[in-house]
C-alpha positions as CSV (number, residue, x, y, z in Angstrom):
1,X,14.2,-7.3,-62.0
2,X,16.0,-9.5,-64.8
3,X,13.7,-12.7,-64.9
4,X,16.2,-14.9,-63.9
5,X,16.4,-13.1,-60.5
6,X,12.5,-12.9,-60.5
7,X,12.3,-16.1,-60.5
8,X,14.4,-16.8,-58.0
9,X,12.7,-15.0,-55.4
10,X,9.6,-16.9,-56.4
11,X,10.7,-20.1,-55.6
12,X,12.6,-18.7,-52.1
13,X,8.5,-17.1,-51.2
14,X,7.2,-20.6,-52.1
15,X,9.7,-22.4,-50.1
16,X,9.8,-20.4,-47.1
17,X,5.7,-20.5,-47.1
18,X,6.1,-24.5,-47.3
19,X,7.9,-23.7,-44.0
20,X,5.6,-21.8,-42.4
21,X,3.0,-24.0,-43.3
22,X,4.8,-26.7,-41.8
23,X,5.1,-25.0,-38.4
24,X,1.4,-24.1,-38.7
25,X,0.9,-27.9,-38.7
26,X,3.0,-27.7,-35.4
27,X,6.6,-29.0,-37.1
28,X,9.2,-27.8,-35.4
29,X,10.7,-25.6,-39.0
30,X,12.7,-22.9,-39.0
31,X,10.5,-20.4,-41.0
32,X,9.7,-17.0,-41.2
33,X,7.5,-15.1,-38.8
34,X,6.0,-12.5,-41.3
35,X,4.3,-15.2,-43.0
36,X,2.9,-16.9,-40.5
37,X,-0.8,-15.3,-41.3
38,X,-0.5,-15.7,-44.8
39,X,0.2,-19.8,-44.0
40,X,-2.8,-20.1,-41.4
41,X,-4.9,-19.0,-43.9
42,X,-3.2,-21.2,-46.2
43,X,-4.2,-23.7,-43.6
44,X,-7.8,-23.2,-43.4
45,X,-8.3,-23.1,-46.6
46,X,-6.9,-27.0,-47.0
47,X,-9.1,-29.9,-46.9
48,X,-7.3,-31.6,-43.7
49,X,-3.6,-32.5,-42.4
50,X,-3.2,-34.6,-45.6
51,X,-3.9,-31.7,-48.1
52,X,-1.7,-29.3,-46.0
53,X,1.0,-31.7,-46.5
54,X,0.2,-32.1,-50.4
55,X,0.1,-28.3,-50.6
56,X,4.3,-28.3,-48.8
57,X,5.4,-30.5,-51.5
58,X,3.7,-28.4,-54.2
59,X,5.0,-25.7,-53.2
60,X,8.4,-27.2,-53.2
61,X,8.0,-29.1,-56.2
62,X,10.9,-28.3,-58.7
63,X,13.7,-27.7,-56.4
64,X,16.4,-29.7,-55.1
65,X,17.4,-27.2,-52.3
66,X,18.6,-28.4,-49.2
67,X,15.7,-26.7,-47.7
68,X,13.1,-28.4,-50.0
69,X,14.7,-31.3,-49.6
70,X,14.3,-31.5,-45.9
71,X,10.9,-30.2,-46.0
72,X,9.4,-32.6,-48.5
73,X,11.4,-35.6,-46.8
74,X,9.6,-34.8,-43.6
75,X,6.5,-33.6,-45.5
76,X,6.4,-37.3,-46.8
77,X,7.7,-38.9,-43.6
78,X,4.2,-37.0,-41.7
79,X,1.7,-38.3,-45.3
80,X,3.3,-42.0,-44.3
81,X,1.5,-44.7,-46.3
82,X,1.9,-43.9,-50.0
83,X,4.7,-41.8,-49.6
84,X,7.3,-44.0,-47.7
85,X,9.5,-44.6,-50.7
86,X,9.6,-41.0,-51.4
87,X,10.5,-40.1,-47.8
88,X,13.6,-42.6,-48.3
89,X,14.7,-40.7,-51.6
90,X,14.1,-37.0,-50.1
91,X,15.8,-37.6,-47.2
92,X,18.7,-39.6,-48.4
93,X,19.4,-36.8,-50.9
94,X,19.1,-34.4,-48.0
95,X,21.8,-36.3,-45.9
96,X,24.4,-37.0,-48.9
97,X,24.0,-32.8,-49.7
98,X,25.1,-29.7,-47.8
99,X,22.9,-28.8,-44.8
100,X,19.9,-26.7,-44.6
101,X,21.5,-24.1,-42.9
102,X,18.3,-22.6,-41.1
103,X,18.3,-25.7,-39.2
104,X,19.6,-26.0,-35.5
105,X,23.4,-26.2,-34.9
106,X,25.7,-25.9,-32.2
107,X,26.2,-27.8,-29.0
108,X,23.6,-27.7,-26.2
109,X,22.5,-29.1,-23.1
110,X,18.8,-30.6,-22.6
111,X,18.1,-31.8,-18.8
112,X,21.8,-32.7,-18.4
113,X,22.8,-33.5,-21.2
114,X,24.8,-32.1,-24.4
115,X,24.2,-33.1,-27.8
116,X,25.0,-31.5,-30.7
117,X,21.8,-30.2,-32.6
118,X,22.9,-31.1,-36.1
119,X,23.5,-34.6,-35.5
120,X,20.2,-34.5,-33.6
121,X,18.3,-33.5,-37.4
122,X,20.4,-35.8,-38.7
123,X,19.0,-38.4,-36.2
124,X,16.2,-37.8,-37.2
125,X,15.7,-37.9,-41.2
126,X,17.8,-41.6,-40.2
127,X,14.6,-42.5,-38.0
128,X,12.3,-41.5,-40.6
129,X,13.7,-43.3,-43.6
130,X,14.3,-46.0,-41.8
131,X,10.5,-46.6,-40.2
132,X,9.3,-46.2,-44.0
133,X,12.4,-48.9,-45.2
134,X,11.5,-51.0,-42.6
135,X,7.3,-50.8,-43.6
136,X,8.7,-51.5,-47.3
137,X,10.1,-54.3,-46.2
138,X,13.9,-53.4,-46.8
139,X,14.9,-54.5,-43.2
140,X,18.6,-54.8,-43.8
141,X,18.4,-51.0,-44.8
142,X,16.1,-50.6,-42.2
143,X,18.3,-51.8,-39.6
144,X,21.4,-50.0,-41.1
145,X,20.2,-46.4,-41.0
146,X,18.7,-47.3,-37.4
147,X,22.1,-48.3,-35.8
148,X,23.6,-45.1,-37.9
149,X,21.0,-42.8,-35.6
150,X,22.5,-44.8,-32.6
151,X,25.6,-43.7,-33.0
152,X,25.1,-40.0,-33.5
153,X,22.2,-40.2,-30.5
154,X,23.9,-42.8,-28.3
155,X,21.9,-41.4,-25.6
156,X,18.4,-41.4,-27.5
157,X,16.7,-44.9,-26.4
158,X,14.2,-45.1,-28.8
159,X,17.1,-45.4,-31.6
160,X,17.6,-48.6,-29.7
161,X,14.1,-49.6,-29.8
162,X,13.8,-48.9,-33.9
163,X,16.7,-50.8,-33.9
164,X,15.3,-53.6,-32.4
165,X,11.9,-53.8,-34.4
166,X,14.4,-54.6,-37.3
167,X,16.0,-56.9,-35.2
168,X,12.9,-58.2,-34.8
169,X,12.1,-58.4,-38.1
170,X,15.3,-59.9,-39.8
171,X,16.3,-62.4,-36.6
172,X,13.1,-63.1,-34.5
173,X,11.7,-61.6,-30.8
174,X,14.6,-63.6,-29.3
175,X,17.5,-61.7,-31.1
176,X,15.5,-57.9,-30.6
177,X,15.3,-59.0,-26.7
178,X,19.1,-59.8,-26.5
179,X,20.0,-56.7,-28.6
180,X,17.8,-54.3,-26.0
181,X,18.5,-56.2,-23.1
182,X,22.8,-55.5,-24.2
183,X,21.8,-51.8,-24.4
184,X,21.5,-51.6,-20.5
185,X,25.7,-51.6,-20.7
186,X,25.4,-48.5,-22.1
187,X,26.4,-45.4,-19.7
188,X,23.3,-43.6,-20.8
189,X,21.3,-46.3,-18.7
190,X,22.4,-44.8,-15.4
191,X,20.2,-41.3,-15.1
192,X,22.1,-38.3,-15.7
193,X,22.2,-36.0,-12.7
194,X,21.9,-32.1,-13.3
195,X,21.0,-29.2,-12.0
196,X,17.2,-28.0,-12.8
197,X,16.7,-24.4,-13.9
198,X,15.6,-23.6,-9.9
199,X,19.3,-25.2,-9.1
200,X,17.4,-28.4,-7.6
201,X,19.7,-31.6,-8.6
202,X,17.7,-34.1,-10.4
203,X,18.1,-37.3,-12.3
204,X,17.3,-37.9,-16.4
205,X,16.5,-41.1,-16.5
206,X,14.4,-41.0,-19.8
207,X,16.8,-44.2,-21.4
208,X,16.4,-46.4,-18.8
209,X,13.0,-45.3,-19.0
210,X,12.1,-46.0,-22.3
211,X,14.6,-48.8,-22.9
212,X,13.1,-51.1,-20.0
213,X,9.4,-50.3,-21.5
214,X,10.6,-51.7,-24.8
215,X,12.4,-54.4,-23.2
216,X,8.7,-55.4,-21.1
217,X,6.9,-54.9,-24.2
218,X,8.7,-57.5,-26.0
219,X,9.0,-59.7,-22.5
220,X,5.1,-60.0,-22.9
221,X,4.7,-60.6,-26.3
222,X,7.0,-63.6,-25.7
223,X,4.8,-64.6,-23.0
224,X,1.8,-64.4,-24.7
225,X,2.6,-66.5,-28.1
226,X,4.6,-69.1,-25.7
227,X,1.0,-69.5,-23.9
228,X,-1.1,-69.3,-27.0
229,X,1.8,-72.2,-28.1
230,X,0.9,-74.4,-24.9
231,X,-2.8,-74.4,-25.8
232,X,-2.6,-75.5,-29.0
């Protein structure tokens, strides 16, 4: 095998074992089932979640495939503190490149409704660079990339409520409760109806849900720091 080619098919092993130990850390990666053994014992052998996570970006070190890419973006995104600035610089270079193209595509339909997976991944890496932007303390980016995951997830609440913590951040409790409390306009706050896999019709109502939890959260913060005001 010329060297070149040898090569290669190194890096492919390293990177698809990367995957594998990703999914034996229980990420949802496409990867390959023949070395799923090879990766738990990868595992045990690790001294914790942390070193795992060391030993995927290792392993990935020195490429710039969109499959590394994606894998040490989320890699970073799970090590958090420490690695937030690298989880904005893997995972922009994933989203301005071509696709991994293991990953999930195609339309499908989740307890009524249809989304397409790619922009669901895409969702994603947006939430995760901007939850390490917004711990950096680059709101404006922060709340940029959050509103960009709103609009390919409009019916995903908790893109709202990421949103909103920049909101919070840049223009004060006031402004994040007006932003959430606007989001209730949205057609996604009346529960979807569908049928269930038994062919019983039920409701998703998993926006509303979460948006109106956010929405109380802030309500009693609010409450709180305007009574701890009226005792001082």
């Amino acid at each position: 095998m010329p060297f070149q080619t040898q090569k290669t098919a190194q890096e492919n092993r390293a990177l698809d074992l990367a995957a594998a130990l990703f999914s034996a850390l229980g990420a949802e990666v496409p990867h390959r089932a023949e070395l799923e053994e090879e990766a738990a014992a990868l595992l045990a052998g690790q001294g914790g979640r942390s070193d795992a996570l060391r030993k995927i970006l290792s392993l990935c070190d020195g490429s710039d495939s969109p499959q590394a890419l994606y894998l040490c973006a989320k890699a970073c995104a799970w090590l958090g503190s420490g690695y937030r600035g690298k989880t904005v610089e893997y995972a922009s270079r994933y989203l301005e490149g071509p696709a991994w193209q293991a990953l999930p595509s195609g339309l499908t339909e989740q307890n009524g409704i249809r989304f397409e997976k790619s922009a669901a991944v895409h969702a994603d890496l947006l939430r995760d660079i901007a939850q390490a932007e917004l711990i950096l303390g680059d709101v404006r980016n922060a709340h940029s990339h959050s509103m960009a995951a709103c609009r390919l997830e409009p019916h995903n609440a908790m893109n709202f409520v990421k949103a909103a913590e920049a909101v919070e951040k840049r223009s004060g409790r006031g402004e994040a409760l007006r932003f959430l409390r606007e989001q209730r306009k949205s057609p996604w706050f009346t529960p979807v109806k569908y049928r269930d896999a038994a062919g019983r019709i039920a409701a998703n109502d998993l926006f509303r849900e979460q948006l109106n939890a956010a929405i109380r959260k802030l309500e009693l913060k609010t409450d709180a720091s305007q009574e701890d005001a009226f005792h001082l």
